[in-house]
Each structure stands twice: as C-alpha cells, then as structure tokens.
Backbone bond lengths (Angstrom), bond angles and torsions (degrees), N, CA, C in turn:
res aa  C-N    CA-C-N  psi(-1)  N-CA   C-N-CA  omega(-1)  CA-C   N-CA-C  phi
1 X - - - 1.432 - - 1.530 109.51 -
2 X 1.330 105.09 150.10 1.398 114.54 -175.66 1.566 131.33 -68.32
3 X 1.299 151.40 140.07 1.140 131.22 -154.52 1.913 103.01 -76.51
4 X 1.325 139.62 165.81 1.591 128.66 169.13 1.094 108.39 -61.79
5 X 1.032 132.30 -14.40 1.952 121.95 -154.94 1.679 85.32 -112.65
6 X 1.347 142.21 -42.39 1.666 119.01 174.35 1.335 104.91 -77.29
7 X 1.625 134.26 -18.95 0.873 109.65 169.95 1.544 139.13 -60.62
8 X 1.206 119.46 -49.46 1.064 137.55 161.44 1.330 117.39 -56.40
9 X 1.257 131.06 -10.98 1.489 140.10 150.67 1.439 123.45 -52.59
10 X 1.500 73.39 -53.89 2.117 86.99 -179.86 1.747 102.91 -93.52
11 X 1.110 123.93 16.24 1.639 106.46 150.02 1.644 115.24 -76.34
12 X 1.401 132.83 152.45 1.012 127.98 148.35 1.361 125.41 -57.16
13 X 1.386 99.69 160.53 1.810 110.81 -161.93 1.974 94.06 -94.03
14 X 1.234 95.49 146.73 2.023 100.78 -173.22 1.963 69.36 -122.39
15 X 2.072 95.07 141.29 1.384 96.58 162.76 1.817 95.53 -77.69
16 X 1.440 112.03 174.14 1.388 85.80 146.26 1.544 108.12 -128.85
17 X 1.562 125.73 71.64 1.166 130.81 142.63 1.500 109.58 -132.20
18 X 1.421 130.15 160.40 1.360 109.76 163.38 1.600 98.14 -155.15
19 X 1.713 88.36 123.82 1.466 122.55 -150.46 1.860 84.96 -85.54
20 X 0.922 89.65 158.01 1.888 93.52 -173.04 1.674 81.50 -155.26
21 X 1.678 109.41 129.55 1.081 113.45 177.99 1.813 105.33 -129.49
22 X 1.342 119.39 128.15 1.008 120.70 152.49 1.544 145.41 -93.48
23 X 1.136 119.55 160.25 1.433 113.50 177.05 1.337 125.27 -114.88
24 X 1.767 124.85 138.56 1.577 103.59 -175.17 1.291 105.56 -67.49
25 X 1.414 133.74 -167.78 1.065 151.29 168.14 2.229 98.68 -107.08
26 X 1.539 82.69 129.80 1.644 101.22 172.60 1.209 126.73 -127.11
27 X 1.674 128.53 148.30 1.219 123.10 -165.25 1.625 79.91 -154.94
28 X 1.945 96.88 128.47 1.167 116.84 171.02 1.719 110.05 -101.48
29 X 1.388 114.95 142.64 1.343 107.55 169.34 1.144 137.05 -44.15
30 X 1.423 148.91 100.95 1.269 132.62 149.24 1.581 140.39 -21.16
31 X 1.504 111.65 79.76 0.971 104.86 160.83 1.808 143.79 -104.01
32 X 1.818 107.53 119.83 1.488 101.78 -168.82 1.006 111.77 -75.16
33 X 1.445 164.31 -7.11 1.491 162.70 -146.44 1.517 98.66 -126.40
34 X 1.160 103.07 157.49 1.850 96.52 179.25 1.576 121.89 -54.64
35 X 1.025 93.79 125.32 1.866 103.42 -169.39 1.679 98.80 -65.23
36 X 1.135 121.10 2.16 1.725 77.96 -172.78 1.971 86.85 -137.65
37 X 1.807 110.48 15.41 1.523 108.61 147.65 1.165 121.84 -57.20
38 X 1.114 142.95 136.77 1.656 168.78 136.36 1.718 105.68 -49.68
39 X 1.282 124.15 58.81 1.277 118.52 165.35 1.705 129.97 -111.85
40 X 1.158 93.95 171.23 1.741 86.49 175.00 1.367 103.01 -84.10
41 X 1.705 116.30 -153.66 1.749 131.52 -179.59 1.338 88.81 -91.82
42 X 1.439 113.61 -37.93 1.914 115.32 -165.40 0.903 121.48 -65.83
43 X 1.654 104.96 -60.74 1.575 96.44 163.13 1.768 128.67 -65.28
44 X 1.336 114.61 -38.56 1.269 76.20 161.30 1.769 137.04 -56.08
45 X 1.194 113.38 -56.80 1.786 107.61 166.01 1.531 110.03 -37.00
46 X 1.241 124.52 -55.72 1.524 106.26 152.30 1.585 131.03 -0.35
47 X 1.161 84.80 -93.41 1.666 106.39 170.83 1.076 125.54 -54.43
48 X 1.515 129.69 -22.56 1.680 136.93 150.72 1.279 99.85 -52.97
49 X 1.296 119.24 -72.16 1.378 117.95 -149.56 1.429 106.43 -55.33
50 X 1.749 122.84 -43.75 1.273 127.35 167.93 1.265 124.15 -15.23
51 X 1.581 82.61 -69.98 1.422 111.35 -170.40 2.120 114.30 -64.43
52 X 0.834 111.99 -24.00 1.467 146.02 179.80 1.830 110.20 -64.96
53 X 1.221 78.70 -39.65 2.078 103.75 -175.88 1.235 124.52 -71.09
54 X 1.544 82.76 -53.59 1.459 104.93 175.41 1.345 129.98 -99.13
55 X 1.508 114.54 1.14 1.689 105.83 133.99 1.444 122.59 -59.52
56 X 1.306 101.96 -50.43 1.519 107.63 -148.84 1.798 95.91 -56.69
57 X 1.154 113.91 -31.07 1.398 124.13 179.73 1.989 107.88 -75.37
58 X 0.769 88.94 8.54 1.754 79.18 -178.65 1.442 102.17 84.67
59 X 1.015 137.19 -4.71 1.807 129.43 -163.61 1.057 104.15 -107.50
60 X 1.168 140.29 47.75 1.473 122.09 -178.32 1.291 94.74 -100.45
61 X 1.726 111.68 149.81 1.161 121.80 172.33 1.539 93.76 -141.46
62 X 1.675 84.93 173.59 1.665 99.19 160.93 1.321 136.53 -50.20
63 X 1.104 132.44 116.91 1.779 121.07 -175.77 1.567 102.79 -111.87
64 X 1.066 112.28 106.60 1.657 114.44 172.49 1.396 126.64 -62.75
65 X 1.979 94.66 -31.77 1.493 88.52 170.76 1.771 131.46 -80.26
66 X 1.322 94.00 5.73 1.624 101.47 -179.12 1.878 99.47 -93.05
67 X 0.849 113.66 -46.76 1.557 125.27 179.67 1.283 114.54 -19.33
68 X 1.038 149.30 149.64 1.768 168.52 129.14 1.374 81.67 -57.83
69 X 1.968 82.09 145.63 1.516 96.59 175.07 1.619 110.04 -64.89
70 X 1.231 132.08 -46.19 1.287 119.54 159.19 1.582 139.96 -45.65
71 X 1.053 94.46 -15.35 1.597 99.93 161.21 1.587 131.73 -70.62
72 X 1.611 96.19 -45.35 0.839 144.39 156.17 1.943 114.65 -30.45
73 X 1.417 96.86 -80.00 1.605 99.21 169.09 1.167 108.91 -56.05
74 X 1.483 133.48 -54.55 1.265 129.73 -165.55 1.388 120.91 -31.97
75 X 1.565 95.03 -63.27 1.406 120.48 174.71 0.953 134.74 -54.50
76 X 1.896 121.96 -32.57 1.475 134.38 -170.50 2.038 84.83 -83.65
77 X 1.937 134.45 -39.11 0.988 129.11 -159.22 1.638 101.72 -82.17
78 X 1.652 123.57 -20.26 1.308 107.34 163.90 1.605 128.29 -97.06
79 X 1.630 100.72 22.17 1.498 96.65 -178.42 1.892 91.47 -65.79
80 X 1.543 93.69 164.00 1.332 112.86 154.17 1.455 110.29 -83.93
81 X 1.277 122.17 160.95 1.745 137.32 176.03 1.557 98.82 -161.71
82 X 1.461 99.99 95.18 1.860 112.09 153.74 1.781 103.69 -55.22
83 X 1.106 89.19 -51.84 2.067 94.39 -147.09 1.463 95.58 -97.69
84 X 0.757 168.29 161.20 1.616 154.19 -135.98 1.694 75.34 -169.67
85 X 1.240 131.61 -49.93 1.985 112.98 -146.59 1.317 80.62 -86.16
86 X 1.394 132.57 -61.95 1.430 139.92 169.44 1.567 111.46 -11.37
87 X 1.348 110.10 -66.85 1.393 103.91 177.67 1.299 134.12 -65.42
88 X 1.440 104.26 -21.26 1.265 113.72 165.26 1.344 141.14 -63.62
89 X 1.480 113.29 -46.84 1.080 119.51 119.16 1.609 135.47 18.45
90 X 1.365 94.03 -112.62 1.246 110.86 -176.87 1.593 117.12 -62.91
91 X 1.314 113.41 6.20 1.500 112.96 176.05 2.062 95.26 -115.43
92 X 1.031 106.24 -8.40 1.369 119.05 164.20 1.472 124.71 -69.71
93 X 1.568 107.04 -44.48 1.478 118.32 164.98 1.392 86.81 -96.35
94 X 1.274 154.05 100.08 1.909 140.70 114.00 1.632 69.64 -127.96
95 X 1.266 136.85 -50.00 1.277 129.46 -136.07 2.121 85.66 -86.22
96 X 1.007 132.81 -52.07 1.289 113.60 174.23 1.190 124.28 -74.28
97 X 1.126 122.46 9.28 1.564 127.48 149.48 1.738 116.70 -84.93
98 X 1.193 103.90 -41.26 1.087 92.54 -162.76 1.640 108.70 -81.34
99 X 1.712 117.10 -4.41 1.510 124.45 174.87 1.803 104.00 -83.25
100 X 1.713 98.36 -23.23 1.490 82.17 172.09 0.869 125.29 -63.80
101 X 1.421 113.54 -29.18 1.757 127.46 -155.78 1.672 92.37 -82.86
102 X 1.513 127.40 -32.22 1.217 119.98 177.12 1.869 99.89 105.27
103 X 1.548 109.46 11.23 1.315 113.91 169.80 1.104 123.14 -67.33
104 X 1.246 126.85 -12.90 1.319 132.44 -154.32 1.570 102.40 -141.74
C-alpha cells in the first residue's frame, strides 16, 4: 500500500469554485454599400436610381462606389492582367492621385 502523502498527491485536484461564464448574444448592422462611405439615405437612393437609368438604357456598368468591400475583392481577383508591370503602374498613379485629392 501506498504511503498517505503520495497518495493524496496522485489524486486529482477539484477547484472548489466553478466559474461558468456566459455570453450575451450580438448583432452587428448589416451594411450593403461600402462600410466605411460617409453617405446620406439620399444619396445613396441617388445612386440606385442612377444606377437604375442606366440599365434600362443599355449602359450599365460596374460602379465600385456602390460595391461592398467584398464585392469589391471579388472583382479586383477576377480582373484579367495581360501586362502585370503596366498594371501596376497605373494603379500606382489612381492611388497617388487619389491621396492628392485627399481620397484616401
């Protein structure tokens, strides 16, 4: 038989409190338009209706500024790029223009 003092060594340890923690439940807003535009309700409906116009006319294009940032990636990961330095480039100058302008 075992001596008392390893025995009680080799029992497992019991805390004796047991903290039980819950969490509330959270829900962040949904936002579809770019989350980190500064617009009103108007202009956005604005920009529907635009956009609204210029289907109906055959013109619809892409609008980046309506996009979710996930839209957003999607779109920039299925562009095509022939010229890879070329494009680089030219996304080199929109982006120092557009810090001149204070867009960025």
């Amino acid at each position: 038989m075992a001596p008392r003092a390893l025995f009680t060594a080799m029992r497992p340890l019991r805390s004796p409190m047991i903290v039980s923690t819950r969490r509330a439940f959270a829900n962040t807003p949904r936002m579809t338009i770019k989350e980190d535009a500064d617009r009103t309700p108007e202009q956005v409906e604005q920009a529907k209706q635009d956009q609204l116009r210029e289907q109906e006319q055959g013109k619809g294009r892409w609008r980046e500024d309506l996009a979710s940032h996930g839209e957003s990636n999607i779109a920039a990961d299925r562009q095509q790029v022939n010229d890879h330095e070329q494009h680089m480039k030219e996304l080199q100058q929109e982006g120092k223009e557009k810090g001149e302008k204070g867009e960025m």
